[in-house]
C-alpha positions as a printed Julia matrix, in Angstrom:
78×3 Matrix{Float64}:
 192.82   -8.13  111.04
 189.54   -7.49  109.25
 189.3    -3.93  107.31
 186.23   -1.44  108.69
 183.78   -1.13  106.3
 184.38    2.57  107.44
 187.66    2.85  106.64
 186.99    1.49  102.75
 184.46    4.17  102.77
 187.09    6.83  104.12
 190.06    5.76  101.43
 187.49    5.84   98.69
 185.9     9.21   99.46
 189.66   10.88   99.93
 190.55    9.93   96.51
 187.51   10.63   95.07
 185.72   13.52   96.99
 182.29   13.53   95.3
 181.66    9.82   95.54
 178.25    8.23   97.27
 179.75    4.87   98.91
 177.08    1.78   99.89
 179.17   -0.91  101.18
 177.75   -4.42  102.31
 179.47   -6.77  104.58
 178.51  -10.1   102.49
 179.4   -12.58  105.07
 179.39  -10.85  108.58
 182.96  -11.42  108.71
 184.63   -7.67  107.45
 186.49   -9.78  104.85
 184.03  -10.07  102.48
 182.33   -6.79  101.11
 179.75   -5.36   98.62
 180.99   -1.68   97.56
 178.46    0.49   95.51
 180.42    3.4    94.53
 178.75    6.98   92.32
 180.81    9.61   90.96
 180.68   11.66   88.56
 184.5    11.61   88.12
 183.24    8.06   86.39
 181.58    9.94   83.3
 183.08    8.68   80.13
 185.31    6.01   81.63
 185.01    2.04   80.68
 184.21    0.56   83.72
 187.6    -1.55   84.01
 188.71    2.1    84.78
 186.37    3.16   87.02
 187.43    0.3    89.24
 191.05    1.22   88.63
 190.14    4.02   90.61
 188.65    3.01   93.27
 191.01   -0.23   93.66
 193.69    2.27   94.05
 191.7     4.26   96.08
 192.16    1.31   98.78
 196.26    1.64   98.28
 197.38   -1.77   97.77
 194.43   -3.29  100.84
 192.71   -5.09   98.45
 193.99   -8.82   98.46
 195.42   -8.35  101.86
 193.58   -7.39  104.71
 190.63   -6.67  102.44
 190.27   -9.87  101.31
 186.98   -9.27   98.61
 184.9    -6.9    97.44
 182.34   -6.74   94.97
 182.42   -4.11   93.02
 180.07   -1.95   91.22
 180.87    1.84   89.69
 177.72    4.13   88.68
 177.85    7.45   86.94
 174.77    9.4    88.94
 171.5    10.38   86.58
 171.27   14.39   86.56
C-alpha cells in the first residue's frame, strides 16, 4: 500500500519539529514523491546529512512502501 503524502509530512515534522515540509506526488500514484524540507536544525550540515535526517525521519519506509522521493534540504534565509 501506497504511503500518504501526509503521513511523510507527519514522520518528518516529529523528528524534526521546526521543519516547513512541501511534498509533491510526481506521478499521481503515492509511490513516487517530491519532498522540500526547511529547518534550521540543517545549519552547518553537508547536505548528505541533512538527508540522513530526514531519511531516518521516515524509519526504515523509504525503499518499501515509500518507494521514491526526491529530495531537497534548505536551511531558511533570516
Amino acid at each position: 500500500m501506497p504511503m500518504k503524502a501526509e503521513d511523510i509530512e507527519a514522520m518528518i515534522k516529529t523528528a524534526i519539529p521546526d521543519a516547513v515540509v512541501v511534498i509533491k506526488d510526481l506521478a499521481g500514484d503515492g509511490d513516487h514523491y517530491a519532498a522540500t524540507v526547511t529547518s534550521a536544525a540543517f545549519k552547518g550540515m553537508p547536505r548528505v546529512r541533512q538527508h540522513q535526517m530526514v531519511y531516518d525521519a521516515l524509519k526504515g519506509n523509504m525503499g518499501g512502501v515509500l518507494h521514491a522521493l526526491a529530495l531537497t534540504t534548505l536551511v531558511p534565509q533570516n
